[in-house]
C-alpha positions in Angstrom: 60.4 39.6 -66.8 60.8 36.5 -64.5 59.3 37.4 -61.1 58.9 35.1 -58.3 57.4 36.1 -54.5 56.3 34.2 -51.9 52.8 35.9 -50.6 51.7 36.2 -46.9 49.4 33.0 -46.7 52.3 31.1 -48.3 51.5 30.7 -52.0 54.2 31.3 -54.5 53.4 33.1 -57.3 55.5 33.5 -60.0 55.4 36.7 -63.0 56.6 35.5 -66.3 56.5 36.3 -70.1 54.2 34.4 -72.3 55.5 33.2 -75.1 53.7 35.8 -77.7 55.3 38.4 -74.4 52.5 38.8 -72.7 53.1 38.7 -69.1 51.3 35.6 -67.3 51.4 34.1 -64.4 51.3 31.2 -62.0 50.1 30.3 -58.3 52.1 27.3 -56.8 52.9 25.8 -60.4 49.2 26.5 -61.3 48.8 28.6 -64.5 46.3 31.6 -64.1 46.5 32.4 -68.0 48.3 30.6 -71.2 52.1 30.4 -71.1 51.8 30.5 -75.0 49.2 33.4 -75.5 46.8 34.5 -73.0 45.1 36.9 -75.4 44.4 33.7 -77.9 42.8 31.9 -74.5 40.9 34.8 -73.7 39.3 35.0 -77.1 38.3 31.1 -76.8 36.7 31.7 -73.7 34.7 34.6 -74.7 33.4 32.7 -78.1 31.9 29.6 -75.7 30.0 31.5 -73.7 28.3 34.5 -76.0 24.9 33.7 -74.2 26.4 35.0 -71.2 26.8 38.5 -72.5 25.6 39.0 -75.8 22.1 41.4 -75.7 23.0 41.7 -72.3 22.0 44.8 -69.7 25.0 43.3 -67.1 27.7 41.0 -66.9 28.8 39.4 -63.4 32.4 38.4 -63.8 34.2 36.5 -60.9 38.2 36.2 -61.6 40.4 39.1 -62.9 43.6 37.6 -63.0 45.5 39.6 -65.4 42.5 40.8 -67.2 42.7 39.5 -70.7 39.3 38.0 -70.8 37.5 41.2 -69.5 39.1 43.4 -72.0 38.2 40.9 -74.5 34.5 41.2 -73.2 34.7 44.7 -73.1 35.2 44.6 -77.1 32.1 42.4 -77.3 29.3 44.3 -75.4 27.2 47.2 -75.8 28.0 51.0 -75.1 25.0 50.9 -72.1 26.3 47.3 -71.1 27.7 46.9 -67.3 30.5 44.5 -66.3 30.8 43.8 -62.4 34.1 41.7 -62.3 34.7 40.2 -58.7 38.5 39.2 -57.7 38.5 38.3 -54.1 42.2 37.4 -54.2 43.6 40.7 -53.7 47.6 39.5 -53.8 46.8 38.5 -57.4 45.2 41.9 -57.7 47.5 43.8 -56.8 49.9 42.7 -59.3 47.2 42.8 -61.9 46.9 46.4 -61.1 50.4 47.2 -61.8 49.7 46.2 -65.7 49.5 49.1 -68.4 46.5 46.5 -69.8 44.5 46.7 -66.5 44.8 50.0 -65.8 43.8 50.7 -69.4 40.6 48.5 -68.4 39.8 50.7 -65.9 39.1 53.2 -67.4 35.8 52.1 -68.9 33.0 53.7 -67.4 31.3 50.9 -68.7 33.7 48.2 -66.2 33.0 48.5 -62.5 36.0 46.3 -60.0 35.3 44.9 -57.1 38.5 43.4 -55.0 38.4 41.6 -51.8 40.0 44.1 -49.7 36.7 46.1 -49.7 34.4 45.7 -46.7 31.6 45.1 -49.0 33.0 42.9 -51.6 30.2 39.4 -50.8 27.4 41.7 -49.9 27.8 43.5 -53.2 28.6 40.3 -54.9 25.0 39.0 -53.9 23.2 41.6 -55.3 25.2 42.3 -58.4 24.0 37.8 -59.0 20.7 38.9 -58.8 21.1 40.9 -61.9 21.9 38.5 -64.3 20.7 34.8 -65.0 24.8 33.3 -65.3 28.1 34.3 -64.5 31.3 34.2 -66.3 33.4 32.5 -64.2 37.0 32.5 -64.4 38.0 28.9 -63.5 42.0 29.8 -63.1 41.4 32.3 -60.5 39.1 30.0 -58.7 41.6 27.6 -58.6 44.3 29.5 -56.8 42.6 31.4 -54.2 44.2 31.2 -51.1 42.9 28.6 -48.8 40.2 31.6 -46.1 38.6 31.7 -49.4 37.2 27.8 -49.9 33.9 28.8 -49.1 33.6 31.6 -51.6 34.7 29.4 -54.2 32.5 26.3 -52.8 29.4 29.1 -53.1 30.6 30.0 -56.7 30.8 26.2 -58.1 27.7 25.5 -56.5 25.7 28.5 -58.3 27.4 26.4 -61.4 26.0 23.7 -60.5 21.9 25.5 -60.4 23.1 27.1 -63.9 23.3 23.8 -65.6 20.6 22.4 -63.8 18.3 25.2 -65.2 19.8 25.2 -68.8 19.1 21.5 -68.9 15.9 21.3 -67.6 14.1 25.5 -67.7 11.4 24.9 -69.8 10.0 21.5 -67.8 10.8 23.5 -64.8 7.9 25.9 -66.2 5.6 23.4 -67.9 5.7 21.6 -64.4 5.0 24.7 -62.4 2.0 25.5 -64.1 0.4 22.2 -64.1 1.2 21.7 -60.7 -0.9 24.8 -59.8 -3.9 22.6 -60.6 -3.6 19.9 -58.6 -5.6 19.7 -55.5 -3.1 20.5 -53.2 -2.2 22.0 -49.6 0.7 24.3 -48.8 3.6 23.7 -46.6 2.5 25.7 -44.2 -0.1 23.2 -43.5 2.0 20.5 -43.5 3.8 21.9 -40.9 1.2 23.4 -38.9 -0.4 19.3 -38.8 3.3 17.6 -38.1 4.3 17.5 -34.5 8.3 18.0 -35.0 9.2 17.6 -31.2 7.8 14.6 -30.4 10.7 12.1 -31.2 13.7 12.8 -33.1 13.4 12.9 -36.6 15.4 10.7 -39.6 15.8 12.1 -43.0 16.5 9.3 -44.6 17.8 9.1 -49.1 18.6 6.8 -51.4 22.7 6.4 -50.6 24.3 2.7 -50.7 24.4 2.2 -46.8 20.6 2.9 -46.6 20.8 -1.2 -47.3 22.4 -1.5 -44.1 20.9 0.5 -42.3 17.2 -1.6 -42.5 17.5 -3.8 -39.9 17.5 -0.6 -37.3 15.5 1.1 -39.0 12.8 -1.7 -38.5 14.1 -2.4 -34.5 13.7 1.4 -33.5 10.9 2.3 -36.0 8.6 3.6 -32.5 11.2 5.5 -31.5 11.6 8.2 -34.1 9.4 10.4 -37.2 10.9 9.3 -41.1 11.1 11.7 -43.8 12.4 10.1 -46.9 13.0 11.2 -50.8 11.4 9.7 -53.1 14.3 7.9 -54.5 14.3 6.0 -51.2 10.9 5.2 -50.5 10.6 1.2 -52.4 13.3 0.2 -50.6 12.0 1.4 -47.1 8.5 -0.4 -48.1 10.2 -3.4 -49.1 11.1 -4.2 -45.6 7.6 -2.6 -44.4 9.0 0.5 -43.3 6.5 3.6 -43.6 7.5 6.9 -43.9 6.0 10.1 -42.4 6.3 12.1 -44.9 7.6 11.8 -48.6 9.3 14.6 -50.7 10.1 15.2 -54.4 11.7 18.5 -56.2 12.9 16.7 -60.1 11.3 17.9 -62.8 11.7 14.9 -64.6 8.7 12.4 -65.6 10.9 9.2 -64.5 10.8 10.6 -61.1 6.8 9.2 -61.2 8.8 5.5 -61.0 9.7 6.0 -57.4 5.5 6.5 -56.6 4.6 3.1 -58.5 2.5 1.0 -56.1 2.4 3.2 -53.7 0.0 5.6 -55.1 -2.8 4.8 -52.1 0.2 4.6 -49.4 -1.4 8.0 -48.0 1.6 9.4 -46.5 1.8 12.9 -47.3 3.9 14.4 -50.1 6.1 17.3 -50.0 6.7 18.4 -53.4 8.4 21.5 -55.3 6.3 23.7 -57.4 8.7 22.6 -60.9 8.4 18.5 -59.3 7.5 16.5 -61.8 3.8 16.9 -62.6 3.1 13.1 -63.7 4.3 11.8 -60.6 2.2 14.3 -58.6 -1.4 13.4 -61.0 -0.9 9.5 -59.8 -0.5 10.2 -56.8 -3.5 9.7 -54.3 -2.1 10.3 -50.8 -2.4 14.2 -49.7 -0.2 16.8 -51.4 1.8 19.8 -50.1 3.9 22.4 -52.8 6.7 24.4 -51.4 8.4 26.7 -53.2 12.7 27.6 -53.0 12.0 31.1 -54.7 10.3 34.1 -52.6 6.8 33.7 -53.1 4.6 36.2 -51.8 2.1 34.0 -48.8 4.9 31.2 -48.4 7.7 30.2 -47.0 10.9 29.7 -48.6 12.2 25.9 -48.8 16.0 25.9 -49.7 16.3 22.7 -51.7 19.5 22.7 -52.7 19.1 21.1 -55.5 18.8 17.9 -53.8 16.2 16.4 -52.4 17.9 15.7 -49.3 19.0 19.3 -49.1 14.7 19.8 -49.5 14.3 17.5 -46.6 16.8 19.3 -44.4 15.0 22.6 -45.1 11.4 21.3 -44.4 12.9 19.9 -40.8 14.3 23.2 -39.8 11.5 25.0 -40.9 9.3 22.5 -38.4 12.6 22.6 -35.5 13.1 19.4 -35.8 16.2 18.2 -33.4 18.0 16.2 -33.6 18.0 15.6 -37.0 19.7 12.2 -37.7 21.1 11.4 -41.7 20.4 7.7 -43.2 21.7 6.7 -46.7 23.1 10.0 -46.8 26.4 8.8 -47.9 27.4 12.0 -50.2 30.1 9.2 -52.0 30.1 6.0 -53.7 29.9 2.7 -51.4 30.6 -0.7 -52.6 31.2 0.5 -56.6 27.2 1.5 -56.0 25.9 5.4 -56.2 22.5 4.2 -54.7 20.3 1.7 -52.8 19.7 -1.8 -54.3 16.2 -0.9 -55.8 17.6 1.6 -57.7 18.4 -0.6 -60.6 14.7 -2.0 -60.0 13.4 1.5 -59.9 14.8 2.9 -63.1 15.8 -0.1 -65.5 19.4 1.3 -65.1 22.9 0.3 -63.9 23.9 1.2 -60.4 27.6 1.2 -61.0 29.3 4.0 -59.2 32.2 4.2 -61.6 30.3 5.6 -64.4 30.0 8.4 -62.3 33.4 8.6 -60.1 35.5 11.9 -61.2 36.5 13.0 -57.4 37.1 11.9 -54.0 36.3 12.5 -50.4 37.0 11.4 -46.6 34.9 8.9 -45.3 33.5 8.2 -41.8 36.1 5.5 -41.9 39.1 7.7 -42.5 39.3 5.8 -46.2 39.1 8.0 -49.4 35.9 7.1 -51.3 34.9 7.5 -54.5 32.3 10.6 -55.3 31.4 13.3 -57.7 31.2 17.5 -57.9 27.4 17.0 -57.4 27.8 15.4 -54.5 30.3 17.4 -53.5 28.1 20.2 -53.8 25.0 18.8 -51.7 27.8 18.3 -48.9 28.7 21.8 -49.2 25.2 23.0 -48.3 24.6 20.4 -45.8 27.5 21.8 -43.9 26.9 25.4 -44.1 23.2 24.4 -42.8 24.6 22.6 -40.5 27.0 25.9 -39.1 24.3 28.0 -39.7 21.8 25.8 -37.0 23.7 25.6 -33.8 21.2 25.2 -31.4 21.0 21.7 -33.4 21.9 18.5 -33.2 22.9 16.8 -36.4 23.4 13.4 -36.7 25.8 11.3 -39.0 24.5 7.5 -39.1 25.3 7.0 -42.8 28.5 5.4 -44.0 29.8 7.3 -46.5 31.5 11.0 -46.4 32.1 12.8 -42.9 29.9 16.0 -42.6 31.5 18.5 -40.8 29.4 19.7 -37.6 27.9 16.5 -37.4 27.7 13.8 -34.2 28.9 10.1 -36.1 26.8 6.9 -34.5 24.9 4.7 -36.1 21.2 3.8 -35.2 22.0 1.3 -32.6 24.2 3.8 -30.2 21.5 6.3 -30.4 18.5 4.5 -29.8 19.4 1.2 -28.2 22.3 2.9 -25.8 19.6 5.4 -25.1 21.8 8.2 -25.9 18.8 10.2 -26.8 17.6 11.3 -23.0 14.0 12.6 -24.6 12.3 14.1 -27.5 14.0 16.9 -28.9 17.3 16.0 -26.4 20.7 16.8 -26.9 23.1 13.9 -27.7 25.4 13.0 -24.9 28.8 13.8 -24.8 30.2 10.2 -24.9 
């Protein structure tokens, strides 16, 4: 068995025997399963992640492949325990299907397939998520899908991403949501009910390494625009006596109560998420808002993200803000720094970008800069917000990664070349 075909979106993928004689396989040199013994790998994968399906009432699988790790699930689970398995690459699936160890798969009631070819394949996808609290996620088949798929897979890595957010931090994400309940506090309906959006553009400004060169317009042009900023940026806009409009926060973690110090009386409002970190909130003297990114019966839902820029985004939208214009929102690592000067000063900590660098991404500049799968991720979102919002102008006036979809000038072109006709105006075609 050594089959090789070249597929209709150009991807070559090659059918061979394992070394144990299982058949395995490859997409453009990339292994799907073992080329030793894909039974062995299967039983690995299955002992790391018993939380995922052990005790379980459902399984959400993306990633079929050849199916060696969902028949070794299926010797795991219950008798009344459902498997969903996902496999939106259906060239890959129809090969699989062809297998006397897939189509023996199939045949447990308990094992239900869903293949990209059918009409309903994300819409089912969504709810079957909603089920369960993680995914087992085939990494192989992620990384071969064919290239119509990226944003399925982007969407996939990113619900990573909120999984080991909430593993790492679920039961501060609780504590915080309780004792934030008892803060004196308005909603963020009222916030935006109270915030005139249209009157002058609106800058969301975080805590990226160009934010430092960016304060010298921000200062010059400070009349001309609203400022929403994270908390993670706000010392180093009040070092230069910049205020902001509005403040948000969504970590959980008590550190996050550093970015408030000294300015606990500045009396700009606060946008915070329900899990935010309560110690930060209690010091805090200024007026308070909680928004929540879950359905919450009475409220809005804030998509966060899980970024406080993300947040920030959200809360604009919400108020139809336009344009929106992006300071220090660099998505990448400028200068060997991840953040703003004052981060160092904030947090006690180094600000040296290559204990973080694992990736890289296009810049504004057409250069290749240095960034990370988180920040990856954020981009992601920002983009598909940013396709989602048409009727908006999005602005670019960081240095770091390109954002698809949005308009790249820096502060001085808008403002000072008066680009900006008039509150809530559309950017000239220059």
């Amino acid at each position: 068995m050594d089959e090789t075909m070249t597929l209709n979106d150009g991807r070559i993928l090659r059918i061979f025997k394992a070394k144990n004689g299982q058949p395995t396989l490859s997409v453009n040199d990339v292994l799907v399963h073992s080329r030793f013994d894909p039974a062995r790998e299967a039983f690995s994968l299955l002992e790391n992640n018993k939380a995922i399906y052990q005790d379980k009432e459902n399984v959400v699988v993306y990633g079929l492949a050849f199916g060696y790790h969902v028949t070794e699930l299926l010797k795991r689970i219950s008798s009344d325990c459902q498997v969903y398995v996902f496999e939106a690459d259906t060239a890959v699936l129809s090969q699989a299907k062809t297998l006397d160890l897939v189509k023996e798969m199939m045949d447990d009631r308990r094992l239900s397939l869903i293949g990209g070819d059918q009409s309903n394949f994300l819409t089912e996808f969504a709810e079957k998520l909603n089920l369960v609290e993680n995914i087992l996620i085939y990494k192989p088949s992620l990384r071969v899908l064919p290239r119509k798929q990226e944003n399925l897979k982007s969407a996939i890595l990113d619900f990573e991403v909120g999984r080991i957010a909430w593993e790492r931090f679920g039961p501060m994400l609780e504590r915080n949501n309780d004792l934030n309940q008892t803060l004196e506090h308005g909603t963020i309906e009222d916030f935006l009910k109270g915030f005139d959006f249209q009157v002058r553009p609106l800058i969301i400004v975080s805590s990226g390494p160009s934010l430092d060169t960016s304060i010298e317009e921000l200062t010059k042009y400070r009349n001309q625009f609203n400022l929403f900023c994270a908390g993670s940026a706000l010392r180093t806009l009040m070092k230069y006596h910049i205020k902001p409009d509005m403040i948000c926060i969504i970590d959980p973690q008590d550190i996050v109560a550093k970015q408030l110090v000294g300015f606990e009386n500045l009396g700009v409002p606060l946008c915070f998420l329900d899990t935010a970190s309560f110690t930060a909130l209690l010091n805090y003297q200024g007026p308070k808002y909680i928004f929540y990114n879950q359905p919450k019966v009475g409220s809005i839902t804030i998509n966060t993200g899980k970024s406080v820029a993300t947040a920030l985004l959200s809360i604009a939208l919400q108020g139809r803000a336009n344009p929106i214009i992006f300071v220090g929102q660099d998505l990448a690592f400028i200068g060997k720094k991840h953040h703003t000067e004052t981060f160092s000063e904030i947090y006690g900590v180094s600000n040296d970008a290559s204990l973080y660098s694992s990736d890289t991404v296009l810049g504004i500049n057409g250069d290749l800069l240095y960034t990370n799968s988180g920040l990856l991720s954020f981009k992601r979102w920002i983009e598909r917000i940013i396709k989602a919002n048409p009727q908006v102008v999005f602005i670019n006036a960081s240095q770091g990664a390109k954002i698809e979809g949005a308009i790249e000038r820096n502060l001085g072109e808008i403002f000072a070349n008066d680009e900006l006709t008039g509150p809530g105006a559309r950017l000239k075609q220059v």
